[in-house]
N, C-alpha and C positions, 0 to 999 in steps of 0.2 A: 596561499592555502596549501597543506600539506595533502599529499599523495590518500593519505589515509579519511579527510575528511571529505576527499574530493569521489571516492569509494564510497561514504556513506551518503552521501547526496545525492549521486548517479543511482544509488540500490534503493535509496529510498524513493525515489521517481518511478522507477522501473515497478516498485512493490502499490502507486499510488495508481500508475496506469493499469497493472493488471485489479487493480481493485474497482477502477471504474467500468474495464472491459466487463467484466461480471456485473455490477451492476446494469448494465445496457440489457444484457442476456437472461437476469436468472431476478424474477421478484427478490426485492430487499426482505423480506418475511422470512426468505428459503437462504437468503448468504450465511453461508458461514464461516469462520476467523480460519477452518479446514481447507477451506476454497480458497482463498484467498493467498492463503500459504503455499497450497498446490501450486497454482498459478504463476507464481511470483521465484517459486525454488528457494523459500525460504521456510526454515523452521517455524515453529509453533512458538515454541521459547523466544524467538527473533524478533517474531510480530509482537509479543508483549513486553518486550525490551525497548520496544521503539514506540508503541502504539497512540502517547501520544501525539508524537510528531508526526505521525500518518494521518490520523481524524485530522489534525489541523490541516495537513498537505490534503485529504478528499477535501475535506470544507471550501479551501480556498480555492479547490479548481470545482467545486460548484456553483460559488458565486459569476469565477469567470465563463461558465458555461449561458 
């Protein structure tokens, strides 16, 4: 696996856990794609570049929760 896809795996985990740590803290009614982003140190534009490999990446560690 290349250097650079092993960057977008690590960053997208990293953007998957602080998406859950917010959930835990802040009613889903009140998240927003703002927060998330904060949280994570990633742009706005980033999150909706990826967004949906992330819903699937939350989904999947729902299930496993």
């Amino acid at each position: 696996m290349s250097k650079v896809k092993k960057k977008q795996i690590k960053r997208r985990a990293e953007i998957i856990e602080a998406a859950i740590g917010l959930m835990n803290e802040t009613p889903f009614d009140e998240l927003t794609i703002n927060d998330i982003c904060e949280a994570s140190g990633i742009s706005v534009g980033s999150f909706y570049q990826e967004r949906m490999d992330l819903f699937m990446g939350l989904f999947v560690q729902s299930l496993r929760a």
